[in-house]
C-alpha positions as CSV (number, residue, x, y, z in Angstrom):
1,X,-144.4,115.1,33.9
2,X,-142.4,112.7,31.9
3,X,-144.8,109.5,30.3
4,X,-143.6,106.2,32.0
5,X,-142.4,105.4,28.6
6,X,-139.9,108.0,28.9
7,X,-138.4,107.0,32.0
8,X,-135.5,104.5,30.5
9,X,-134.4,107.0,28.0
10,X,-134.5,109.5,31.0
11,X,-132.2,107.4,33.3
12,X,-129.6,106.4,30.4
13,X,-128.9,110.2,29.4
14,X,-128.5,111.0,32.8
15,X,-125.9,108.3,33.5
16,X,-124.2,109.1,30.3
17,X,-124.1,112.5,31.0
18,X,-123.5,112.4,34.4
19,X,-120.2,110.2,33.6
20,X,-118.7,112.2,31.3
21,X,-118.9,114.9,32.5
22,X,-117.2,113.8,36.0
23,X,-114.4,112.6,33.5
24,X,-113.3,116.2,33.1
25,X,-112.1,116.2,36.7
26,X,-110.3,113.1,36.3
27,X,-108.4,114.2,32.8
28,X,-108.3,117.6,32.9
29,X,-106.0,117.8,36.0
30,X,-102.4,118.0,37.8
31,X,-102.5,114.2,39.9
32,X,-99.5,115.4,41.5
33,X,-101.7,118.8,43.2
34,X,-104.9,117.8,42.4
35,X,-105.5,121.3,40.6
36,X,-108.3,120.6,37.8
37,X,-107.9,123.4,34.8
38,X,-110.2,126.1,34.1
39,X,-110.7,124.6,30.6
40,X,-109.7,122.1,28.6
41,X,-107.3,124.3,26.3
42,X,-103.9,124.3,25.9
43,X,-102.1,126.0,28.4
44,X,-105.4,127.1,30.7
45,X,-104.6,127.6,34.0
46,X,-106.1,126.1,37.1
47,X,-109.8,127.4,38.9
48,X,-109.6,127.4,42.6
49,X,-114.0,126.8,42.2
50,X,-113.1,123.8,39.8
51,X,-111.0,122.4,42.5
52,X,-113.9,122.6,44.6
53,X,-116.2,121.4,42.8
54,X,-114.1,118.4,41.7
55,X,-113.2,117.8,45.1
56,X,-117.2,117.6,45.6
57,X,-117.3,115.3,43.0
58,X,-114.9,112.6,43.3
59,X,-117.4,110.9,46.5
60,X,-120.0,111.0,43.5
61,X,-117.6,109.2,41.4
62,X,-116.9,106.9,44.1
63,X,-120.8,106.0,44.7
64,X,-121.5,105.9,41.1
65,X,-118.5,103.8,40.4
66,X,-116.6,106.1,38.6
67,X,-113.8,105.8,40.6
68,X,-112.2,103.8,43.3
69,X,-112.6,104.6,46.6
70,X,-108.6,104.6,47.1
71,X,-108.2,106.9,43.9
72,X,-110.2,109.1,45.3
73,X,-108.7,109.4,48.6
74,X,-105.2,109.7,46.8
75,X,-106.6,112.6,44.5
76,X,-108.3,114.5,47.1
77,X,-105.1,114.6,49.7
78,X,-103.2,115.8,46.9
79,X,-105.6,118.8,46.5
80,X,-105.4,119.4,50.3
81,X,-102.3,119.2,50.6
82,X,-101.1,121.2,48.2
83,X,-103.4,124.2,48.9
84,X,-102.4,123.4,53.0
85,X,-99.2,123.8,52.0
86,X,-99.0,126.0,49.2
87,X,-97.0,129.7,49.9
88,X,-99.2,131.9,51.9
89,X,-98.5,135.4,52.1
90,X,-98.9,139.0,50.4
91,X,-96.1,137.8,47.7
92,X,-97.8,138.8,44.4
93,X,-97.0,135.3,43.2
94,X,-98.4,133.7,46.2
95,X,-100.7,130.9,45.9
96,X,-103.3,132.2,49.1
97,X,-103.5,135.3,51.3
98,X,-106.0,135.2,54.7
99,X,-106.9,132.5,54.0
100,X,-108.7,132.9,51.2
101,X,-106.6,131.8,47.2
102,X,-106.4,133.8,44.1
103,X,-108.9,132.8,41.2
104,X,-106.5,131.4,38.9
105,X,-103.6,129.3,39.6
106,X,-100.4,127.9,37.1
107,X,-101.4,124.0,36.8
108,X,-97.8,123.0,38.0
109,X,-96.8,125.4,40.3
110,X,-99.9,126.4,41.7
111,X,-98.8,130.0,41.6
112,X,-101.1,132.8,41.1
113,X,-101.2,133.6,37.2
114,X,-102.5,136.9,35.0
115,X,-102.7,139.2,37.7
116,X,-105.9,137.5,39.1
117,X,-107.4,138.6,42.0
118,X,-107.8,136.8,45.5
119,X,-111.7,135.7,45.1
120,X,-113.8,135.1,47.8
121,X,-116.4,133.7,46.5
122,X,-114.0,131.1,44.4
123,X,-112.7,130.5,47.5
124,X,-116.0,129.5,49.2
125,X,-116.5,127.2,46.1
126,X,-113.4,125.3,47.0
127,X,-113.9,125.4,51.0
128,X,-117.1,124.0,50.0
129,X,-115.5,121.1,48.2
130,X,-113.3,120.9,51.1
131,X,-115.7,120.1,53.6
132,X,-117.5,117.7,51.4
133,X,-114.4,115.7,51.1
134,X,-114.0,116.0,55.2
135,X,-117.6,114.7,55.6
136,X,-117.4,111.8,52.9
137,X,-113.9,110.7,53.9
138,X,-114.5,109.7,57.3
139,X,-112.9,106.6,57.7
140,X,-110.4,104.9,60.6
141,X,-107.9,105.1,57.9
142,X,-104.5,107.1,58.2
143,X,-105.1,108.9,55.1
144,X,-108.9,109.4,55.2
145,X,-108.1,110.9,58.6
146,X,-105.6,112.9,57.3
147,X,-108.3,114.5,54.9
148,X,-110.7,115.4,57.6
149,X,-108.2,117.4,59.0
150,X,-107.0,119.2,56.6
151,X,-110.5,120.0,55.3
152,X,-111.2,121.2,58.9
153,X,-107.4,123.5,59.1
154,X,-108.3,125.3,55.4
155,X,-112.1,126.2,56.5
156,X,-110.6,127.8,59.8
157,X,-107.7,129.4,58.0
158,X,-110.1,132.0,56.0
159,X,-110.1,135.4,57.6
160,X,-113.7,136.1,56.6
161,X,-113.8,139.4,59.0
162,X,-110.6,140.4,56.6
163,X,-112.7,139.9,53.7
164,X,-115.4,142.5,54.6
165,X,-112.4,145.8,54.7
166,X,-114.5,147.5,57.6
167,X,-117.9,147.4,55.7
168,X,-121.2,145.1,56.6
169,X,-121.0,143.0,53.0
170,X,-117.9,140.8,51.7
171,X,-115.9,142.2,49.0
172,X,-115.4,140.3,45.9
173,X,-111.3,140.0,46.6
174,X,-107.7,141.4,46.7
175,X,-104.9,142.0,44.4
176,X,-101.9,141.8,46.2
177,X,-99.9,145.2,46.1
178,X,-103.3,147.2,45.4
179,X,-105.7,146.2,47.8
180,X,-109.4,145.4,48.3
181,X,-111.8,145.2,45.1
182,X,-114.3,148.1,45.3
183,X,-117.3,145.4,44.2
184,X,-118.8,143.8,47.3
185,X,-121.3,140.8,47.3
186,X,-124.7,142.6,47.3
187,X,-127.7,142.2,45.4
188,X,-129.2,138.6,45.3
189,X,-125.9,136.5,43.5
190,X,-123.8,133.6,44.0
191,X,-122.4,134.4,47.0
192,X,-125.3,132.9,49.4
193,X,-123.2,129.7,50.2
194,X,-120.3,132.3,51.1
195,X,-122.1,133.9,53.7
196,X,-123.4,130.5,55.2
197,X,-119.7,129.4,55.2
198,X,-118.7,132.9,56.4
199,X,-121.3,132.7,59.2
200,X,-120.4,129.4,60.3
201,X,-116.4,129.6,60.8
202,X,-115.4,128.7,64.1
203,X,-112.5,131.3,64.2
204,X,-113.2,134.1,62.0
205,X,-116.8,134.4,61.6
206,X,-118.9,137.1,59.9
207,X,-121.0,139.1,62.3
208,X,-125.1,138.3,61.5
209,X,-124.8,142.0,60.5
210,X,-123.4,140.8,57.4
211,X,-125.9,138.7,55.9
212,X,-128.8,141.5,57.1
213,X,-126.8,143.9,55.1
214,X,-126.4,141.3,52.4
215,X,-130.6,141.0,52.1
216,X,-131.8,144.4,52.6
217,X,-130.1,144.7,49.1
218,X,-132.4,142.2,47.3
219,X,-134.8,142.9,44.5
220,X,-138.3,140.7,44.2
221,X,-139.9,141.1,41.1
222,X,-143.0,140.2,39.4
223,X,-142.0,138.9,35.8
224,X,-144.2,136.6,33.6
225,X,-146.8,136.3,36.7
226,X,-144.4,134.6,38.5
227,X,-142.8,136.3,41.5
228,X,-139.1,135.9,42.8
229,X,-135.6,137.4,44.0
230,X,-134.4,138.2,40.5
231,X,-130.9,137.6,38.5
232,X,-130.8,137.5,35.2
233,X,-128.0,134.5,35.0
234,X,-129.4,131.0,35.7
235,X,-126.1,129.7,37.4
236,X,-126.7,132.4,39.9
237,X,-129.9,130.4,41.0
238,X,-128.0,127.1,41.2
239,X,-124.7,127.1,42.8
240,X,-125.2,127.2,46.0
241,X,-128.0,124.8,45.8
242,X,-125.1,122.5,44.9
243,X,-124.1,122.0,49.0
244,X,-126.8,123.4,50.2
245,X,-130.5,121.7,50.7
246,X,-132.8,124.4,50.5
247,X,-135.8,123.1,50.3
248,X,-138.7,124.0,53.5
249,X,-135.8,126.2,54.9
250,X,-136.2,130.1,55.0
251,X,-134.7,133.3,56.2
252,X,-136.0,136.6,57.4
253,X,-136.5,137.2,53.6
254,X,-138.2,134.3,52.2
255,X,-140.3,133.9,55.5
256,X,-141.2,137.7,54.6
257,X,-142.5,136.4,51.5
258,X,-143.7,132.5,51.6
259,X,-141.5,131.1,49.7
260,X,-138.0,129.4,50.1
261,X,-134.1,130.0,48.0
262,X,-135.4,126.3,45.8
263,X,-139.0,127.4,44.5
264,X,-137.1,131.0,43.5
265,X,-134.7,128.9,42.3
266,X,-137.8,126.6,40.5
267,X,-139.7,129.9,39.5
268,X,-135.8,131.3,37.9
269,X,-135.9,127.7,35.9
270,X,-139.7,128.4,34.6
271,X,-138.9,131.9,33.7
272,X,-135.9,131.3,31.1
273,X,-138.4,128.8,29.4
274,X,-140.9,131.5,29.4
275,X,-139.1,133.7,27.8
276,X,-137.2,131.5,25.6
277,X,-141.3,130.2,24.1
278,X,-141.5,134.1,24.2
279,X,-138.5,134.9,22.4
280,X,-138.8,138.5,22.2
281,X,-135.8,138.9,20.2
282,X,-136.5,136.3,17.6
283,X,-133.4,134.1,18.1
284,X,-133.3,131.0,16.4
285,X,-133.7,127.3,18.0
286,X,-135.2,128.9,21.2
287,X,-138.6,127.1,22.3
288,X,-140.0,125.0,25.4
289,X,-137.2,122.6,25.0
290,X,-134.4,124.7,24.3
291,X,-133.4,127.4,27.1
292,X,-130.5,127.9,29.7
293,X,-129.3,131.6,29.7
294,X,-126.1,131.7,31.7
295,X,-122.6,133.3,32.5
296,X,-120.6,131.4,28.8
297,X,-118.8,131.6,26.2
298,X,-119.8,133.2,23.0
299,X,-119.1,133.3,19.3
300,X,-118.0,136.5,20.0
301,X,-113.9,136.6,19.3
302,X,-113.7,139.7,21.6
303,X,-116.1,141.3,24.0
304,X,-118.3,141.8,21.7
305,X,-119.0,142.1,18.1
306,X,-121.6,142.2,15.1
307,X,-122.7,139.5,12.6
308,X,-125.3,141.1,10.2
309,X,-127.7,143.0,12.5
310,X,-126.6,141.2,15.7
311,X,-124.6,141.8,18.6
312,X,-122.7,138.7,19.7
313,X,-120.1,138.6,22.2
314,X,-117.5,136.4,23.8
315,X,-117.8,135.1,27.5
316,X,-120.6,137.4,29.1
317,X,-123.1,136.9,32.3
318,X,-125.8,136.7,29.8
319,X,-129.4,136.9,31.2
320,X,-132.8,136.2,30.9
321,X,-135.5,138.0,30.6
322,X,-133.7,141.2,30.9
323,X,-130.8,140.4,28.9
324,X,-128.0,140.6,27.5
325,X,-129.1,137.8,25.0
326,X,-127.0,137.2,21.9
327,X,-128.9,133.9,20.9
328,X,-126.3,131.9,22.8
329,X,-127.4,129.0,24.9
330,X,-125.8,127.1,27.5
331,X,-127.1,123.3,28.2
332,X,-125.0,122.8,31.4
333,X,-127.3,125.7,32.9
334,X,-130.9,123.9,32.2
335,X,-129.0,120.8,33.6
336,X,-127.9,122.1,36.5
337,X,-131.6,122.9,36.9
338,X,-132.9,119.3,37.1
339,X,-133.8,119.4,40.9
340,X,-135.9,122.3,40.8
341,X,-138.1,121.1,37.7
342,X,-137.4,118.2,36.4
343,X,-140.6,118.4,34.2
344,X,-139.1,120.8,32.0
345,X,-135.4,119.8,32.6
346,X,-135.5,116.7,31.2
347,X,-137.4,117.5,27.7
348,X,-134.6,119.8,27.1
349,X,-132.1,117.1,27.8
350,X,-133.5,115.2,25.4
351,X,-133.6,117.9,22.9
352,X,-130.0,118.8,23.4
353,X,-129.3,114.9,23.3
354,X,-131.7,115.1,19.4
355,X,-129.5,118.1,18.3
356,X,-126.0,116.2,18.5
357,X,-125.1,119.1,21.0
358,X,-122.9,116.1,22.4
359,X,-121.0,114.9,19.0
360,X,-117.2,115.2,18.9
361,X,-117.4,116.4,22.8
362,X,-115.4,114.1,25.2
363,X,-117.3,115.2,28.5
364,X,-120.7,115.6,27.2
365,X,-123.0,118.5,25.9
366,X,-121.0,121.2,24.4
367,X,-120.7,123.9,27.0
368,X,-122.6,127.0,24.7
369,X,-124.2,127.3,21.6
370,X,-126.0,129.8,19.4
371,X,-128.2,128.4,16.4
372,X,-128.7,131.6,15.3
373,X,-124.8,131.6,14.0
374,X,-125.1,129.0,11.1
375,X,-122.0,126.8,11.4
376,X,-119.8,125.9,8.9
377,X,-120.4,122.0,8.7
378,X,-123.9,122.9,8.5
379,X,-124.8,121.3,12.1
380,X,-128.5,122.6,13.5
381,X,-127.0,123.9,16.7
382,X,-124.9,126.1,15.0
383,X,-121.8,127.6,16.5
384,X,-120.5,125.7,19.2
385,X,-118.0,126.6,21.8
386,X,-114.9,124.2,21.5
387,X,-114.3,124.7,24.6
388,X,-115.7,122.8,28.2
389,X,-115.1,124.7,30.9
390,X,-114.3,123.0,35.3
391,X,-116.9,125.1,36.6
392,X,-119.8,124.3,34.3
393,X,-118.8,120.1,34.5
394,X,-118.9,119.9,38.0
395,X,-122.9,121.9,38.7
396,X,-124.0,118.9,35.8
397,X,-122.2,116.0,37.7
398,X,-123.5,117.4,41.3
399,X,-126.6,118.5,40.8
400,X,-128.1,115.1,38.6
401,X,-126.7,113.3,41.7
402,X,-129.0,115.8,44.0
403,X,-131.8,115.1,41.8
404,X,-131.4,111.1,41.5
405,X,-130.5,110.7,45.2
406,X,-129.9,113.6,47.4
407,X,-126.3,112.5,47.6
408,X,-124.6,115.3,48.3
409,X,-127.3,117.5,50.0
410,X,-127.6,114.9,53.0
411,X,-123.7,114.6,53.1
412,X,-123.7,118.1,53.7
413,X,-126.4,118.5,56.4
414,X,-123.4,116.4,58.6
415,X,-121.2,119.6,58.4
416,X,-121.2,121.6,61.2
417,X,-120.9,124.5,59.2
418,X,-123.3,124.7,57.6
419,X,-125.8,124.3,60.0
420,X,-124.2,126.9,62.2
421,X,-124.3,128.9,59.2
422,X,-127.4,128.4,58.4
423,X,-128.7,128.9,62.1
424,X,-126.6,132.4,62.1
425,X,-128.1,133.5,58.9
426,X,-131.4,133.1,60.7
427,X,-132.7,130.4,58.5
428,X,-134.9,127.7,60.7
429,X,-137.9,125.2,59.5
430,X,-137.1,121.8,57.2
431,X,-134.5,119.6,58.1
432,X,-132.8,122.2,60.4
């Protein structure tokens, strides 16, 4: 644990970084639609899971004092609005299909853009946001009223039976005018808070069939001495913590084997430090302070390529122990770790924070780096992604709130969702 000493240095870089990097959501974004932008490059287009997890975000901002209450409330009925309302059909420009809204939208029009496919599991990112807004906003106010509502109409709109095309699992999406995706949601992934959401719809509801099917596909695994539902990619172990309290609440699964979805999600966090103090590969900078293997950006300019000896590539699911590992670290994905093991979180924070990993960057820690890439102006964390991207800001903003005050966590418990879902799933025990 952290000496007492620490403790003020702790508490100012989380404030710091906590408020930049909810300023993302506030600059990097359509007012008039309340679409927030994939990244902040010229001419990126919008992430439906951005939206959601600004929408999660702007109750944060209004607790923390980031944001008025009433700036909030006019942001977040834009969003709601605009995706209420938003055209709704198999159009291959549509905006939403089912219920359910293509990954990538145009920031003004809010149409579908590059041929993108209708995600599920992007859309449970921004349902999710949707019913935290619903629960925070609760007001006797027209407009707060107004927000409950239509966070209630978009959860019952999605046609999660749809989504499963006759099999037991959820598919991954549709592409208008070709169909269902042939990837489903199987293996241990991200998609745990779909299937609680999918469970707990009040109009379309997955059968419990689904998430049985959706386990008997997990891996545990012995790596390191520790033991856990493995995936290589750290984010995998945190986003649906972001909504979801899991702590002293288990399923057929984890009741199977004594544990619970946070101390796999603890044990993930210990392993990337293990093997980053391992470093089997010899990359440079990695050590006991400086891990986070994640889904990023790389200094790769196309899918992959070679500098010397070494295979780098561009954006990749990279993963630890098992790879693929190109020496490129991601600082949001320790971060985002903080509830789980803040022992070994905040070291690295600090390190990142010693490394200038947060120079020239206007919402906080760059989102990737790779020291093993000398960079031109000679900085120690060598290349660094110009780039910060909606879906890494919002996990750092959320999940340092979990950790400093369980903010969002006990919002969430108030959702009827997602205790039905939860209850469906078969989870029991904790604060269920």
């Amino acid at each position: 644990m952290d000496a007492p000493t620490d403790q003020p240095l702790n508490d100012k870089l989380l404030s710091d970084i906590q408020r930049l990097s909810f300023e993302y959501f506030l600059k990097e974004a359509n007012p008039a639609n309340g679409l927030i932008a994939d990244r902040n490059a010229p001419g990126a287009p919008a992430s439906i899971a951005a939206v959601g997890l600004a929408l999660s975000s702007y109750p944060v901002g209004v607790e923390r004092g980031f944001m008025t209450r009433a700036a909030a409330v006019g942001r977040t009925l834009a969003t709601l609005r605009f995706f209420w309302d938003a055209p709704h059909g198999t159009e291959p420009d549509a905006t939403g299909y089912k219920g359910f809204y293509y990954h990538f939208l145009d920031m003004k029009m809010g149409r579908r853009v590059w041929n993108c496919e209708l995600s599920t599991v992007d859309t449970a990112l921004l349902l999710a946001g949707a019913l935290a807004a619903g629960a925070y906003f609760g007001e006797d106010d027209e407009s707060e009223l107004e927000i409950s509502r239509l966070a209630d109409a978009l959860y019952r709109r999605a046609d999660w039976r749809w989504a499963q095309n006759g099999g037991a699992t959820v598919t991954h999406g549709w592409r208008s005018g070709k169909g269902f995706l042939r990837y489903r949601w199987q293996g241990y992934d991200e998609a745990l808070i779909l299937y609680v959401l999918g469970l707990g719809s009040p109009t379309h509801p997955l059968p419990a069939e689904s998430y049985a099917a959706w386990l008997s596909t997990y891996k545990w695994k012995k790596i390191y001495g520790r033991e856990l539902i493995y995936a290589g990619p750290l984010f995998i172990h945190q986003l649906s913590h972001i909504w979801i309290d899991f702590r002293d609440i288990r399923d057929a699964f984890m009741r199977n084997h004594g544990s619970d979805y946070f101390e796999n999600s603890r044990q993930a966090t210990y392993l990337q430090r293990d093997y980053a103090i391992r470093n089997p590969r010899g990359f440079s900078g990695y050590g006991e302070n400086c891990w986070g293997i994640t889904a990023s950006d790389g200094p790769g300019s196309k899918r992959h390529m070679t500098v010397g000896d070494r295979r780098v590539y561009g954006y990749l699911a990279r993963g630890a122990p098992f790879g693929p590992d190109d020496g490129t670290l991601s600082p949001w994905a320790a971060i985002t770790s903080l509830p789980f093991a803040p022992e070994i979180v905040l070291p690295a924070l600090r390190h990142f924070h010693e490394i200038d990993l947060h120079e020239g960057n206007p919402y906080g820690f760059t989102a990737s780096f790779n020291p093993t890439i000398a960079a031109a102006d000679g900085r120690s964390g060598g290349w660094v992604s110009p780039d910060h991207v909606g879906i890494n800001q919002g996990p750092i903003t959320l999940m340092i709130e979990n950790y400093r005050s369980d903010f969002l966590w006990r919002l969430m418990r108030r959702v009827p969702a997602i205790a039905t879902g939860l209850h469906r799933a078969g989870f029991s025990g904790g604060w269920l």
